[in-house]
C-alpha positions, 0 to 999 in steps of 0.5 A, spaced: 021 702 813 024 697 817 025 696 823 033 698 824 031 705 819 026 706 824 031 706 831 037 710 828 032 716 826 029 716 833 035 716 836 038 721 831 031 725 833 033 724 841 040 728 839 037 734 836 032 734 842 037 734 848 041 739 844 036 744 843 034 744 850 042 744 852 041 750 848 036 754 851 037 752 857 044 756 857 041 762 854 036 762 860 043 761 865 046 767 861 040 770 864 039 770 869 047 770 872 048 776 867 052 776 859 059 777 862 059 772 867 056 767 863 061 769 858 067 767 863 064 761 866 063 759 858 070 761 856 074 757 862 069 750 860 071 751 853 078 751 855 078 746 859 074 741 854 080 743 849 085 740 854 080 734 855 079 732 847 088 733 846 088 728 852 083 724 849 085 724 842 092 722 843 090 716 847 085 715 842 091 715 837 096 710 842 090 706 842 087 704 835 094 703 834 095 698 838 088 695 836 089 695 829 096 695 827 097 688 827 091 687 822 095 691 817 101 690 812 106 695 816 108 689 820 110 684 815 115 686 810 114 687 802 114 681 798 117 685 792 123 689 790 120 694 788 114 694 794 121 695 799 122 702 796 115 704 796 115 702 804 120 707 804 117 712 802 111 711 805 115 711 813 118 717 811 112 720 808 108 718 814 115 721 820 114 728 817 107 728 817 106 726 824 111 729 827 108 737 823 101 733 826 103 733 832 106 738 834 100 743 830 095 740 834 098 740 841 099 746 840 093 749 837 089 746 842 094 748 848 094 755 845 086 754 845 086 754 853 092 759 855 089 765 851 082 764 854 079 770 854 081 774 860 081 781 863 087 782 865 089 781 858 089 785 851 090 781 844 095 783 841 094 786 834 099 781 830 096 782 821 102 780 818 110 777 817 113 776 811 119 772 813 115 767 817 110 766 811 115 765 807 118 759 811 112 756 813 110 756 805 118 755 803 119 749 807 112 744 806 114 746 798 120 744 799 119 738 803 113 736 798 118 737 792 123 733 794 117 727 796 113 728 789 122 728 786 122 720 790 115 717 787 116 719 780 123 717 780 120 709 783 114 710 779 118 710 772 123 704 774 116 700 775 113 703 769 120 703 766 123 697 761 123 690 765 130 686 765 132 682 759 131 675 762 124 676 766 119 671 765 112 674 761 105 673 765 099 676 763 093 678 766 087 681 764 080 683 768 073 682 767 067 682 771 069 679 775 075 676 775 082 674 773 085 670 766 092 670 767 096 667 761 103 665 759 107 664 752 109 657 751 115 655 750 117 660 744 116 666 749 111 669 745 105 672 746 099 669 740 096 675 737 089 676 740 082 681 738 076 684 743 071 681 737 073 674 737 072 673 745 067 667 745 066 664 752 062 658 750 067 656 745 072 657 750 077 663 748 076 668 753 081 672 751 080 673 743 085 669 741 087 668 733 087 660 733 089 662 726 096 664 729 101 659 730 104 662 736 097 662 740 098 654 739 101 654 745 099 658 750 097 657 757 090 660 759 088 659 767 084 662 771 086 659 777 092 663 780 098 666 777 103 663 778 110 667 779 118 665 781 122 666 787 127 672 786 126 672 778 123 678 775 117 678 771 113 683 767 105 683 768 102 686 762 095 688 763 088 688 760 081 689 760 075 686 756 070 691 759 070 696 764 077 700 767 079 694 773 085 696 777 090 690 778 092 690 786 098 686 789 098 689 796 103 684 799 109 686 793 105 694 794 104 694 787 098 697 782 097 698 776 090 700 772 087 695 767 084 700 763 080 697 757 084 698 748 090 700 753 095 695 755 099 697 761 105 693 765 109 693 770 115 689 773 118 687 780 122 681 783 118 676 789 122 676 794 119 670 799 115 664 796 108 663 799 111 658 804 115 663 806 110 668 807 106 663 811 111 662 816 112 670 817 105 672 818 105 665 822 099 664 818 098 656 815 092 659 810 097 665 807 095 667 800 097 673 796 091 677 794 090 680 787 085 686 789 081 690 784 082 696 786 078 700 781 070 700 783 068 695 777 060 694 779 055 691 783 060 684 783 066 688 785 067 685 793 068 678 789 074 680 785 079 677 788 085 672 785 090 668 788 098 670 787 102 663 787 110 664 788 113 659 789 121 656 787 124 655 780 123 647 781 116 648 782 114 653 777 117 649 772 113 642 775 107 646 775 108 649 768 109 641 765 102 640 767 099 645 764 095 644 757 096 650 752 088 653 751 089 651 743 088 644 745 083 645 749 079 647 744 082 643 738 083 637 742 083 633 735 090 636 734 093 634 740 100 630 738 099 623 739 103 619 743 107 614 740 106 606 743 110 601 743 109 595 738 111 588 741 111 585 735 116 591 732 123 587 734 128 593 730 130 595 737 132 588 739 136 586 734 140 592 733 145 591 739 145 584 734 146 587 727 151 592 731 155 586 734 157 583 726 
């Protein structure tokens, strides 16, 4: 057992020790002061405790609040379309709530010290209101319905059919990583199958290399690179175990779950540099999380989003290798040379002449 193991049941001993002689020491007060003095004197400590820990914990509130709300996303806004419409939910969600905390909790430990026990007082036998147990069961269901209503609206617009012209990417988990893939330039995805996946032969994914449309797609592990205002489809997959892609900047989600492709869509709104000089941070990166625990590497599952303009994409795009030649370099197309001994082109300007 180690040392640190050792320290925590000591202590954790020590507490129960100083509780059990607190307690003993009351019931030997109550003794000796008498029950029903001692039930007073316990009941006015009480009271006043409760109004101590409403004190208390509302500062507590203000200052976690301040300590660690700038950690947080909330100050920064969404990076996608989409995202802005679950923020809206989310402080909406997050007002009504806090006012009903609030107010139930001030009012139950207020109420904890007013009503203290007095002699000068009888409790009032109150079992049962019918119009008061139906407002406050009517109102929460209504409000629940109406908050449930918005999300499965938004959900379906994000689970729902992408725009015509957004670009495809897609992304699939492992453990304990990410592959992402492009089409090539005919914009189809080349067929692929669980059972062809070789990692010693280079095809991660399964692709069919019998397949012409696999001949030019693009496979990186890098980073996923998407377009500045350009809506993008993600299709998503597993290879072994249910994996969750999160992109907690654009507040998106979406389960990759193995034999069960799912997808969902969103415009960028801000480019990574963009991004870096709103959080006024120069190290910015958009984060892909699992967010679905995956096993004993899953702390270290962690990809890399890349937004950037049009102009770059497409530039960063022409330097990509499809994975089909990587694996048969031999059919690479060869580039033409020239020939210094070929004099076609020097004396076609003088045969167009005559």
């Amino acid at each position: 057992m180690s040392t640190t193991s050792i320290l925590l049941l000591a202590i954790l001993g020590l507490g129960f020790l100083i509780t059990f002689q607190i307690a003993k020491a009351s019931e030997y007060v109550s003794i000796l002061k008498g029950e029903k003095k001692a039930f007073e004197q316990s009941n006015k400590i009480n009271g006043f405790l409760m109004m101590v820990f409403l004190v208390l914990g509302l500062v507590g509130i203000w200052w976690c609040h301040d300590l660690y709300y700038h950690k947080t996303l909330l100050p920064f806004p969404s990076a996608s379309d989409h995202g802005e419409k679950i923020d809206t939910m989310m402080f909406i969600t997050i007002a009504i709530t806090g006012v009903v905390f609030f107010i139930t909790q001030i009012l139950l430990f207020w109420f904890s010290y007013k009503y203290q026990y007095s002699d000068k007082r009888k409790a009032y036998f109150y079992p049962h209101n019918s119009n008061w147990e139906m407002l406050w069961t009517t109102i929460p269901a209504i409000t629940l319905c109406i908050l449930v209503g918005f999300g499965l609206y938004y959900w379906y617009k994000i689970t729902g059919d992408a725009p015509k012209d957004a670009m495809q990417v897609e992304i699939t988990g492992k453990q304990f990583g990410w592959i992402y893939r492009y089409p090539g330039k005919d914009n189809v995805y080349g067929k692929k199958y669980y059972k062809n996946i070789d990692e010693a032969n280079s095809n991660e994914l399964g692709l069919i290399w019998e397949d012409e449309y696999s001949h030019d797609d693009i496979v990186t592990s890098e980073a996923m690179y998407l377009v500045k205002d350009k809506p993008v489809k993600i299709n998503i997959f597993s290879r072994d175990v249910i994996h969750s892609v999160g992109l907690p900047h654009f507040r998106m989600k979406m389960d990759a779950v193995p034999g069960t492709p799912t997808t969902m869509h969103f415009t960028p709104k801000y480019t990574t540099d963009e991004m870096r000089e709103i959080t006024k941070n120069p190290n910015f990166e958009y984060e892909i999380a699992c967010d679905q625990l995956c096993g004993n590497g899953h702390y270290s599952m962690k990809g890399v989003v890349k937004v950037v303009t049009q102009s770059e994409f497409i530039l960063w795009r022409a330097k990509q290798r499809a994975k089909y030649l990587d694996v048969f370099p031999e059919n690479a197309p060869s580039t033409p040379s020239a020939n210094p001994t070929d004099t076609t082109t020097k004396t076609a300007p003088a045969a167009l002449n005559k």
